[in-house]
N, C-alpha and C positions, 0 to 999 in steps of 0.2 A: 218217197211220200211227197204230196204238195207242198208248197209254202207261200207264203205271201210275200210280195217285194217288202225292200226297208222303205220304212215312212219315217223322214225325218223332221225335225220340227224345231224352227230358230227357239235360240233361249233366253232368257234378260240373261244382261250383264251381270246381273246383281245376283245372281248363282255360280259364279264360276270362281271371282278373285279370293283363293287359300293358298297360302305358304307352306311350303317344306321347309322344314330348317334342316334337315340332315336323312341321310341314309346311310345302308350298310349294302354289303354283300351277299350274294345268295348260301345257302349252305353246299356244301360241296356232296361230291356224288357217292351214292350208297354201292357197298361192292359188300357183296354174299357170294357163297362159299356152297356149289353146287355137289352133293354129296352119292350121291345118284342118279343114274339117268336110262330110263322106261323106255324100249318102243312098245305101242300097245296096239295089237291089232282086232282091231272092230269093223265084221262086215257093215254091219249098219251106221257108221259114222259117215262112213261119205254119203253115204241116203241120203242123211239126217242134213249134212250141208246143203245139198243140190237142191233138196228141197226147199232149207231157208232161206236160199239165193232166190231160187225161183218162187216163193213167198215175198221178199220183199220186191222182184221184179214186181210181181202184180200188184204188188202195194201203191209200185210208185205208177203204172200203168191208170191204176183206177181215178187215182188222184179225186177220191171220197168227199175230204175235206175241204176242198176249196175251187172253185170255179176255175173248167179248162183255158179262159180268156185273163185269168189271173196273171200280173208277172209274177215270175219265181226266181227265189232265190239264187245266186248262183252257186252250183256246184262244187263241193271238191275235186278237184283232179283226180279221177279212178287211175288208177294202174292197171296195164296189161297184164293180164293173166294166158291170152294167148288158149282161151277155154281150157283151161286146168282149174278144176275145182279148188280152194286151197284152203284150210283154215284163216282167220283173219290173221295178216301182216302186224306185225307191231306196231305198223302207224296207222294201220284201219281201224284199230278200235281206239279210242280217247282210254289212257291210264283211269278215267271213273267209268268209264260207262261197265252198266252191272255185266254180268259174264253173260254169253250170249248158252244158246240150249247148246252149242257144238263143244264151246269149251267147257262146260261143264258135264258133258260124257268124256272128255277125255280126260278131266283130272280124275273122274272117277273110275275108269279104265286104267288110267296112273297109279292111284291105290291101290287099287284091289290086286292089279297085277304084283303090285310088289308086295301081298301076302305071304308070308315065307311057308304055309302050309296050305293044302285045299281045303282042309277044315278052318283056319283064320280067314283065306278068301272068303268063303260061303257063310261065314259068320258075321262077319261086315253090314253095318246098318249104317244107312248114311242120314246123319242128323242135317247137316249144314253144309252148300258148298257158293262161296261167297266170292266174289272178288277180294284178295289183300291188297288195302288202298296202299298205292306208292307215298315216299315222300313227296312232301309239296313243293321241294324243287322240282322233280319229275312231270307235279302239273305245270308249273309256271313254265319250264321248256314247252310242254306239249302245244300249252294257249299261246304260248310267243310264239313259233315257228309250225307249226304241224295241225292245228285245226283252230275254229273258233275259237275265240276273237282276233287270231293274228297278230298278236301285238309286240314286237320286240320290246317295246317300252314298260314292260308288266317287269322285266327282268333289270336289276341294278347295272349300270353303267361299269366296263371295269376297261384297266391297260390294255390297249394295243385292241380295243374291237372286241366286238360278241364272238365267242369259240361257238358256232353253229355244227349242233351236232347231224348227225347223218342219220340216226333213226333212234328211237327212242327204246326205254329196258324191255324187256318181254314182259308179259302181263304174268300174274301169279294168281292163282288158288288158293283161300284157306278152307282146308274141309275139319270141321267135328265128323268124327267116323265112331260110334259104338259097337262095342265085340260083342255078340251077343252072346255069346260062347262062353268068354269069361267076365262078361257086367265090365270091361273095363272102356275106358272112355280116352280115346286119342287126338289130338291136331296135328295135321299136316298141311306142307306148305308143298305145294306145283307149280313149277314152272312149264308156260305153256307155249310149246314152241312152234316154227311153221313147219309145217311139213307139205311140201303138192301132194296128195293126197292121189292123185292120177298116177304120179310118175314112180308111187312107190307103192301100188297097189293097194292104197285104201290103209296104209299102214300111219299111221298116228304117232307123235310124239309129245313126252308128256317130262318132265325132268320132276324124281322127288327130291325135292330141298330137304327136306327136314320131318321128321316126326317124332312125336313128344306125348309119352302116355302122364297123363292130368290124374292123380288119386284121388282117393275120398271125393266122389263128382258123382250126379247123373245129372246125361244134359237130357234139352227138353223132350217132353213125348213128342209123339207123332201120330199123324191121323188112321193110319193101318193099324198100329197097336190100340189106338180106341174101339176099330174095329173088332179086333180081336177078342178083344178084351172085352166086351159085350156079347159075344159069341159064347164067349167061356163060363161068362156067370150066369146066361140065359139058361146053360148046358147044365149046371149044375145041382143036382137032382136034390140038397136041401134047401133050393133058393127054389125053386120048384113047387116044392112042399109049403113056403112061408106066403108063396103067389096062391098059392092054393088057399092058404084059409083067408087071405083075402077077396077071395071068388073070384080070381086071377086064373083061367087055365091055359088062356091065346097068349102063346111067349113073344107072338106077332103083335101085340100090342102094348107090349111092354119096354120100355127106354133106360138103356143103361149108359148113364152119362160118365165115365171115368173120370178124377181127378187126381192131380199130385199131391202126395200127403202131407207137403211142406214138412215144417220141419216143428215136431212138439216134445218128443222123447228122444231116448237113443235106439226106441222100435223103431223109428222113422228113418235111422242110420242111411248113409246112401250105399252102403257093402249088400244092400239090395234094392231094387229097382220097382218102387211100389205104386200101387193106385186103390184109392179108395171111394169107389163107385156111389154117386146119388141115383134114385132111382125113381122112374114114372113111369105114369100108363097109362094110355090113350085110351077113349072111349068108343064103343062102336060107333061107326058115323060115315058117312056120306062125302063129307067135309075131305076136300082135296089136296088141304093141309090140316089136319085134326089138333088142335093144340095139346099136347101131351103133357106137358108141362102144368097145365091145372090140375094134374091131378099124381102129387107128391104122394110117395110111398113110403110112409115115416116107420122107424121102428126096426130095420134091418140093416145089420151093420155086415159090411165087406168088404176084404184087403185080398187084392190079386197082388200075385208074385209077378208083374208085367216081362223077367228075361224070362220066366219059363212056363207062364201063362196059364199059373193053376191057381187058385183061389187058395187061400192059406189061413185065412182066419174067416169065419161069418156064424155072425148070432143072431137071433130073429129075438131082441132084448123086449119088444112091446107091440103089443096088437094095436095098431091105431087103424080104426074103419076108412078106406078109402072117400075122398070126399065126393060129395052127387055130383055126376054132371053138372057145371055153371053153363046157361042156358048165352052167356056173355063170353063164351071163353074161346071164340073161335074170329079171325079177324079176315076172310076171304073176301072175294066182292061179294054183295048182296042175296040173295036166298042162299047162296053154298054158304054161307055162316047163318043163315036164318033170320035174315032183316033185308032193308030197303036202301039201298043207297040213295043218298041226294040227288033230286035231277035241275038242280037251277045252279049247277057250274059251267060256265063258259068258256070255251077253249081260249086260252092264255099264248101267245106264241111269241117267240125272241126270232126279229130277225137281224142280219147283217148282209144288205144288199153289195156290199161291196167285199164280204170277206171279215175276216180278223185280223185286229192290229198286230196280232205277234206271229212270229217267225221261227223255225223249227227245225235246226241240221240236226240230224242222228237224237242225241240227246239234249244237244244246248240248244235256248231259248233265248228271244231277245221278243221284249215286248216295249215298246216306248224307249226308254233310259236304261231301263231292266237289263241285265243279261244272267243266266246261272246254268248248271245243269241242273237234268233231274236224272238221280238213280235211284235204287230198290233193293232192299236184303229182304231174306226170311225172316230177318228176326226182329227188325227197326219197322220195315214197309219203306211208306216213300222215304228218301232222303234228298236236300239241296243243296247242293255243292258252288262252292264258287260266285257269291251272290254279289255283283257288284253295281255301278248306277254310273252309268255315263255323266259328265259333266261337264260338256262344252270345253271351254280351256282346260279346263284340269285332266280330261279323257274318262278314263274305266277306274273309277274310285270304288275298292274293295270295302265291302260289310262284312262278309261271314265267308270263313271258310268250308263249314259245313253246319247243318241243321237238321235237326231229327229227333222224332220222339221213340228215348231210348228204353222205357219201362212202364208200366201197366199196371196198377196196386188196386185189388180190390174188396179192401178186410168187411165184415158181416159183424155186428155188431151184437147178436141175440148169443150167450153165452147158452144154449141149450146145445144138444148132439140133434141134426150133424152140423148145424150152424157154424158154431164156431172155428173151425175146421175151414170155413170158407176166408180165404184170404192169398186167392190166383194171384202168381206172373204172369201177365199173361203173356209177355213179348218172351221174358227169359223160360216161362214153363213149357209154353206152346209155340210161340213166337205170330207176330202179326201181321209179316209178310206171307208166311206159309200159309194163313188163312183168310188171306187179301179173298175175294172173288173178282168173277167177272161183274162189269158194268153193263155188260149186254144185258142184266136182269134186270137194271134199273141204276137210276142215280139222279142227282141235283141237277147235272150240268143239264144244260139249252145254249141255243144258237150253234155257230161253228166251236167242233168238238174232239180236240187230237187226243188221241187216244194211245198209252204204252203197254206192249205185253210184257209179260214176270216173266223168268224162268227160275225153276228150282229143281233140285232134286227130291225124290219121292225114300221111303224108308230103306227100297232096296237099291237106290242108285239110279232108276230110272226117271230122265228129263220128267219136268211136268212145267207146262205155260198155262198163263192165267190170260186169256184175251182179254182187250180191252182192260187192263187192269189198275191206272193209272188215267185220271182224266185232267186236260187243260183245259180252261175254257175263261172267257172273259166274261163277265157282268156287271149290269149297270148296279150301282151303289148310293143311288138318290144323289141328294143334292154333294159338290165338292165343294165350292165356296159362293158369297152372294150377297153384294150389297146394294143397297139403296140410296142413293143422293135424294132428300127428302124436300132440299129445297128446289133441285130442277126435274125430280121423276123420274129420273134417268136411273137402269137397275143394272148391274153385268153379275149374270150368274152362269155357271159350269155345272155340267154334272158331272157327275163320280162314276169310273168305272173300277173295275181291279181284276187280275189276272189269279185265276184261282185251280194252283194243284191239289186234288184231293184222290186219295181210295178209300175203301170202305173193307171193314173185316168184321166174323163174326167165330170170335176165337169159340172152337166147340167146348171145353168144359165152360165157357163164357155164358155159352148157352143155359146152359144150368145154374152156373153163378148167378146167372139176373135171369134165369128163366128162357128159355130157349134165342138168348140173342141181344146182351147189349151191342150195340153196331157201332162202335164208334168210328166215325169218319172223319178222318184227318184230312185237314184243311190246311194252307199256306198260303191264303191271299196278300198278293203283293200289289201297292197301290201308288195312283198317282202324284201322291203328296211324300213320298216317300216311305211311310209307312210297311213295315211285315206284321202282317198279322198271322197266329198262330191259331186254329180254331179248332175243338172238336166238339162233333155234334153227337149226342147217347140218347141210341132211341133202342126198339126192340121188347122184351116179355120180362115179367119180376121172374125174380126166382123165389117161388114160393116153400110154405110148408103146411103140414096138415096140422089140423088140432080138433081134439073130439067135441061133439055137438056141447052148446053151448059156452065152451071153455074161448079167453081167449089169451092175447100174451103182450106182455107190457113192452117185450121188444119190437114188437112191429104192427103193421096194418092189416086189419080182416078185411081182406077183397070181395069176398066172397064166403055164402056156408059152408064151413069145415077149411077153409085157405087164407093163410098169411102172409104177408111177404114182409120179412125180416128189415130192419131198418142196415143199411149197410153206405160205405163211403167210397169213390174214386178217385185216382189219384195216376197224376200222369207225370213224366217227369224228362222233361226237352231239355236236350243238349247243344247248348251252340259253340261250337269253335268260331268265335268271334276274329275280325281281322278288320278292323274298322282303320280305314286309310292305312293299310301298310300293304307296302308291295312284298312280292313274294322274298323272304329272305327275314323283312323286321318283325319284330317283336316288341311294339312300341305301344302299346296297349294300357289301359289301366282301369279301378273300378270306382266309381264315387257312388255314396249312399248317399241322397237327398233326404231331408226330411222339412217340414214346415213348422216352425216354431211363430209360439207368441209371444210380442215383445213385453218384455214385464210391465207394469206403471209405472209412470215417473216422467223425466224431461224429455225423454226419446219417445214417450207414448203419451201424449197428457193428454188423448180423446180414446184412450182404450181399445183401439181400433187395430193398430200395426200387427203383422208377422212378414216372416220373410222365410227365407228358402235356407236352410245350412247343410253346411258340404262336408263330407266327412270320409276323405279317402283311404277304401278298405287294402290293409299294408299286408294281410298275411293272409293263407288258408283260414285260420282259427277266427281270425278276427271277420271273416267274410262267412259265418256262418249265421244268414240272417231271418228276419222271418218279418211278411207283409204288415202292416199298420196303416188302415184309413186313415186313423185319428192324427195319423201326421202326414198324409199325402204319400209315404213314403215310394221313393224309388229310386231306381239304378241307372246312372250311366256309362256307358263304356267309352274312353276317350283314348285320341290318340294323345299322346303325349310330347308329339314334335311337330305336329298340324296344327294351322291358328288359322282362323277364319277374321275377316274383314275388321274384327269388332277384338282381335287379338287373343279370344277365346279359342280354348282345345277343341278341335271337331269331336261329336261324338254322337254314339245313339242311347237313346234309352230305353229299358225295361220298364213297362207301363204296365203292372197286375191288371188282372180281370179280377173278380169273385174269387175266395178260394178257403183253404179251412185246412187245418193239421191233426190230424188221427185223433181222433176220440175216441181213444185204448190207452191203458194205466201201461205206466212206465217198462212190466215186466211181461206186457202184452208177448207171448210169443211171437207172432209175426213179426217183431219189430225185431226180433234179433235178427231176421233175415233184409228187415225194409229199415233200416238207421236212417238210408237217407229222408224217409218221410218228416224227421222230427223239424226240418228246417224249410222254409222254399226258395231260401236262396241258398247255392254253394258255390263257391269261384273256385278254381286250380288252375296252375298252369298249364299247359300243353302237356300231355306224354301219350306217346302211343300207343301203350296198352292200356290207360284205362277209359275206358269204353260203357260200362255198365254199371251204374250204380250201387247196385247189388251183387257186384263179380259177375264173373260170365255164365256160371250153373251155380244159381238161383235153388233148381230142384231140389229138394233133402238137404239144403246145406245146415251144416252144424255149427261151421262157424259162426260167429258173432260179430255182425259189424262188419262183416267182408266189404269193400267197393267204397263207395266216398269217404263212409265214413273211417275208413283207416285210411286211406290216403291221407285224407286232409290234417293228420296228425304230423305230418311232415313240418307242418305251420311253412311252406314253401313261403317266397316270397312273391307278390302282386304286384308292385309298383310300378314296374312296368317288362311286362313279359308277354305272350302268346295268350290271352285270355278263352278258360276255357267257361261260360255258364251253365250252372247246372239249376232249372227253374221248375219247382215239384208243385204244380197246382190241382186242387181236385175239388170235388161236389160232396156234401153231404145228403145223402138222399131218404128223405121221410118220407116211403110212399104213399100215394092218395090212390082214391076211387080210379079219378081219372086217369089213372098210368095201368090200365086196364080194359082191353086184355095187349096191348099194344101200346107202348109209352111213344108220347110224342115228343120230338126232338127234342133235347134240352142243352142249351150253348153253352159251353165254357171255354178260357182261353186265353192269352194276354197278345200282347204288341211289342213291337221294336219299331220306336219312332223317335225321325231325326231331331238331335239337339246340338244344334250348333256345327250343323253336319254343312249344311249350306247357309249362303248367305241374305238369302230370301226365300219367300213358301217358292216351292218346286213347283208348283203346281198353277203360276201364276202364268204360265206361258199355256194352258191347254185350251184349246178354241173353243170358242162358242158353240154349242150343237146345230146343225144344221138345221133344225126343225126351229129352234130360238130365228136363227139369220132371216127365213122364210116367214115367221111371225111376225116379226118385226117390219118386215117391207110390207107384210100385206098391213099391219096396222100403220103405217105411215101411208099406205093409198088409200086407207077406211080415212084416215084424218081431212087427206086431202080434198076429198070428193066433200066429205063433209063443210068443209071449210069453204068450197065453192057454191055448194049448195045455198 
């Protein structure tokens, strides 16, 4: 692929001089215990390489992205292969980078093969097949000797010289695999090995580490079974009969949205694999997207058996009249929805004559001071790894280890059926990489625009890529900073750009939940002030319901004759493995709560005026379970605890809320026994490698109570200073209006990580003048001149 040369840029002084006062050592190396080991022979796997060599040959041939007169980055060192096709080397691929479509046919050739029956083979559903991230010593070897950034210096100093190893561990596999045979729910671990692929006839090797069947589980659906599963109830000759006395005969116009039944009884048990279908019906129409979705088919109740895809319960409990055609309810261009589109819009266009400021190997990025990766799960979508900020004498100062939004909450708030029922995972029920799209149908980004593909596996094991799935792109961000000397005129102003990874997903029973499509679009603009900001933007269709002619309902909004849309809340919930100034190895980390108090009256305040900032650092799990307050500025910093900047203060960054709000559901709210962590928006924990999801890892039908944070943090672990893990649950409460109809426009929510005491001056004091300003200014200094002569 293209890139752009490094643009480097002198910095003040007055950002660099911080102190170390101590470090440690790295953790030493992880050794497992290979238990099995597969060759798995697939004609189609060396296709499937040759093709993605020669995919990314012409990737790099086209060079799309950036101008052939460009300089480029310099290359890795390729290795001879000598034309022998091969799976990727250990050192070809970076330990993050997500699993490419080659290895994940082979861990799932890995699996299946070691089915011990042809009926356990052929039963096999493949929920998830992810990269298992290595330890973080295994990054910090990688980014010191083996790929971007190059840095020996990331690694602790030790006796007698760096032991420079010779190549790095094999990369690994974790697949969720469902039996569909017996409902039972498995993880396994692959080791993915090299094989020449030429010299040993197309034969594959795949080692199984481990496998481990999970009880009392369902993990998430998947998009074939919703298929399915709309096939079956269409099929169903009393659902049939209930379409029928709604003067329903075309089953072609009828939408059956499946959902997870969460978790309300011990009907809901996970000892079966359930779905409880909302349903719609499209109207006859012309319209080349028909919105289906306006017209809710209230009054029939349905529960599919989803492992053996026969409908097992359905009652047609109430006659509600389909609602009329809404003559608004279709959002296409211009007459194919039956209106005029505006014609006094002006084409807007972003150019960069010179290219983009940032730079692109494989997956790592460097933008100004910036550097990180970008990777992708099924179940997270984007994630960023490794985020660290150049700083002159200091070098590559680490922020986060990784970042990602790890869960998706979206309870419904109208206590009627099938309403309250509603309250989707959507990361853990469906997951929100799997339902990432392409970008090629649209998105935010302009100017130069790099672009990543997904790979996943599909229900039956079969690769599936998302083109274009992941977008980079920079944009300008208005003013960055700007003053005025009032006594000589004289102004120095910067604008603001920022570096912005985003996807977009529209999880399908999401569609339903909010009506054919909240979209939420994950944002990670990273900026010149130092700044991360965290953004999502929720746009897309209400999820409505019907109510008979004149009636209406105290929980929600009448959109429309006969249609309402239920009042309901969102709620998202980022994780960041923080690593603020510590190289790989420390754990020097810590959390302070800010809050802003006012000084009382008396001799310390005798104009009523004072407050000040107090600090109050959080020691435990329990004590670190907090929750947002305007009325006192509150917020969080994460400090290093043996970094001192200029001024003798701990470096650190801080957690800055946006907007945000906690469940408005009474204590015994069902949902909550699955969502505990919602009750709070902040959680801190340590580091540990398994936990990962707030709500456990199968979310679907769980019984438990409390599963994920909220039993963790019962440990009351200690915080003072350890590997800080944050865990920040912000969300929307949403009172629909007219206007979010038929089509809601974008609506922002979000928080920041911004530096405090991170550097020793604004970052951003060193970024040039815009060119267009430099140009201004000389032509206004010859308009002066001539005048003056004149």
């Amino acid at each position: 692929m293209a890139t752009t040369s490094e643009k480097t840029t002198s910095s003040s002084s007055c950002c660099s001089n911080t102190i170390r006062r101590q470090s440690v050592s790295a953790a030493g190396p992880e050794v497992s215990e290979i238990t099995e080991d597969w060759i798995v022979t697939d004609k189609n796997l060396q296709k499937e390489e040759e093709e993605e060599q020669q995919q990314q040959q012409q990737k790099k041939k086209n060079k799309t992205m950036i101008k052939n007169d460009h300089p480029t980055i310099d290359p890795l060192p390729e290795p001879s292969t000598k034309a022998l096709p091969i799976m990727m080397r250990a050192q070809s691929s970076h330990p993050l980078d997500p699993l490419s479509a080659a290895e994940i046919s082979v861990a799932v050739a890995t699996v299946r093969a070691a089915g011990a029956t042809p009926e356990v083979r052929d039963s096999m559903r493949f929920i998830e097949v992810v990269l298992l991230e290595p330890d973080k010593h295994v990054v910090a070897l990688a980014d010191a000797y083996f790929f971007p950034p190059f840095q020996p210096s990331l690694l602790p100093k030790t006796k007698g010289g760096p032991v420079i190893p010779t190549k790095l561990p094999p990369r690994r596999a974790r697949l969720v695999v469902y039996n569909k045979r017996s409902n039972e729910t498995s993880i396994w671990i692959v080791e993915l090995t090299e094989v020449h692929a030429a010299t040993r006839g197309g034969h594959h090797r795949g080692k199984a580490i481990s496998s481990q069947v999970v009880p009392d589980v369902q993990p998430p659906m998947d998009a074939m079974e919703y298929a399915e599963c709309e096939a079956v109830v269409k099929d169903f000759s009393p659902f049939r009969e209930a379409m029928k006395k709604r003067g329903i005969e075309d089953m072609d116009l009828v939408m059956v949205d499946p959902w997870c039944v969460g978790y309300h009884s011990n009907a809901d048990a996970p000892s079966r694999r359930l779905a409880k279908p909302l349903i719609f019906c499209r109207t006859e129409s012309d319209c080349p997207l028909e919105n289906g979705y306006a017209r809710p088919v209230e009054g029939i109740y349905v529960v599919v058996d989803m492992q053996n895809m026969v409908v097992v319960e359905f009652e047609d409990r109430k006659l509600v009249p389909l609602p009329p055609a809404d003559p608004l309810r279709n959002y296409t261009p211009g007459e194919t929805r039956g209106g005029v589109d505006r014609s006094d819009v002006k084409p807007l266009q972003i150019i960069q004559p010179e290219g983009p400021s940032f730079r692109v190997h494989g997956h790592f990025v460097q933008w100004q001071k910036w550097n990180f990766r970008i990777g992708f799960t099924p179940r997270e979508g984007l994630v960023i790894y490794s985020v660290a900020y150049t700083d002159d004498s200091r070098g590559r100062r680490p922020v986060a280890h990784r970042l990602s939004f790890v869960e998706m909450v979206v309870p419904y708030g109208d206590p009627n059926e099938p309403h309250y029922r509603k309250n989707a995972f959507d990361a853990g029920e469906d997951g929100l990489g799997k339902n990432a799209h392409s970008l090629k149908k649209g998105c935010d980004c302009l100017g130069y625009i790099k672009y990543f593909d997904a790979h996943s596996t599909n229900f039956t094991g079969g690769v599936e890529t998302t083109e274009n799935c992941v977008c980079l792109h920079e944009e300008d961000h208005g003013m960055l900073w700007k003053h005025q000397d009032w006594r000589t005129g004289l102004a120095e102003v910067r604008r603001s750009r920022r570096l912005t990874v985003s996807f977009i997903c529209t999880v399908a029973n999401y569609e339903a939940e909010n009506g054919a499509g909240f979209e939420p679009i994950r944002r990670k603009p990273i900026c010149q002030d130092g700044k991360i900001e965290a953004e999502v933007k929720l746009t897309g269709i209400l999820s409505l319901g019907a109510v008979q002619p004149g009636e209406s309902r105290k929980y929600g909004t009448t959109i429309a004759p006969g249609l309402y849309a239920p009042v309901h809340q969102h709620f998202f919930v980022a994780r960041m493995d923080m690593a603020v100034d510590c190289k790989p190895g420390e754990t020097f980390n810590q959390v302070v709560e800010v809050n802003v108090k006012i000084e009382e009256p008396g001799k310390n305040n005798v104009h009523s005026n004072a407050f000040y900032a107090e600090e109050e650092l959080l020691k435990s799990e329990l004590q670190a379970m907090r929750d947002c307050n305007p009325l006192t500025a509150r917020h969080w910093i994460i400090r290093n605890t043996r970094t001192v900047n200029r001024t003798g203060q701990l470096t650190g960054y801080k957690l800055v809320p946006g907007s945000n709000c906690l469940p408005l559901a009474g204590s015994e709210a069902k949902f909550l026994r699955r969502a505990a962590f919602l009750k709070h928006n902040l959680w801190v924990t340590p580091y540990a490698s398994g936990e990962m999801y707030p709500g456990g890892e199968f979310p679907n039908q769980n019984p438990r109570v409390g599963e994920g944070l909220a039993t963790w943090v019962k440990q009351n672990r200690s915080l003072e200073e350890t590997n800080i893990v944050l865990w920040y649950v912000f969300g929307v409460t949403h009172i629909p209006r007219l206007e979010d109809w038929p089509v809601m426009p974008v609506e922002h929510l979000g928080f920041m990580l911004m530096p405090h005491g991170f550097f020793n001056c604004s970052p951003a004091i060193d970024v040039p003048p815009n060119s267009n300003e430099l140009e201004l200014k000389v032509s206004k200094a010859i308009q002066n001149g001539l005048l003056a002569k004149l």
